[in-house]
C-alpha positions in Angstrom: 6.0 -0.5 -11.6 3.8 0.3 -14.2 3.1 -3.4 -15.7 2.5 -4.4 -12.1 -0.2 -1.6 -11.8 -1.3 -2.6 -14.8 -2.4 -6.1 -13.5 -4.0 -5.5 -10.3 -7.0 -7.1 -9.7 -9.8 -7.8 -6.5 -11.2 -11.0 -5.8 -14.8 -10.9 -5.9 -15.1 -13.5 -2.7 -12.5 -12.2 -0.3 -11.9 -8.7 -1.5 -7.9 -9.0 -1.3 -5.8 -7.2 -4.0 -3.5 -9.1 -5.8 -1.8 -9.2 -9.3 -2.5 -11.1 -12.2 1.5 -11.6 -13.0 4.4 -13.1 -11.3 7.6 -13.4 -12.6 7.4 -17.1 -12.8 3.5 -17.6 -14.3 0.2 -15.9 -15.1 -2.1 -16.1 -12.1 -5.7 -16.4 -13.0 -7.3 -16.8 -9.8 -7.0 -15.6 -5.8 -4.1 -16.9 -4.2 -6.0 -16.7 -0.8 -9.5 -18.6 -1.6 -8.3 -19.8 -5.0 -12.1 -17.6 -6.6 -12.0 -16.9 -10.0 -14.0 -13.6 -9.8 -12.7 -11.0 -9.9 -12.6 -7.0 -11.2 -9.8 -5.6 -12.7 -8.7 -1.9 -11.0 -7.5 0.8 -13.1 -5.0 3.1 -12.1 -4.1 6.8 -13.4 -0.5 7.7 -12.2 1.5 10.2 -13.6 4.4 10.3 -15.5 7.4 12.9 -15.0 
């Protein structure tokens, strides 16, 4: 979970949230409107 977390990203045109990683290939742009903008979201979880 945490290397997905680590990836997640927003497109700057549609606003979905996707990752940057799948387990076949790197993704570098939206899946949905195929943008290339986009801002990276950080996440703070914490660890037992």
């Amino acid at each position: 979970m945490k290397k997905i977390a680590r990836n997640l990203r927003v497109c700057g045109d549609c606003g979905i949230v996707y990752t940057s990683t799948s387990y076949t290939k790197y993704i570098d742009q939206c899946p949905i409107c195929k943008s290339r903008r986009y801002e990276k979201i950080s996440i703070n979880t914490k660890d037992k």
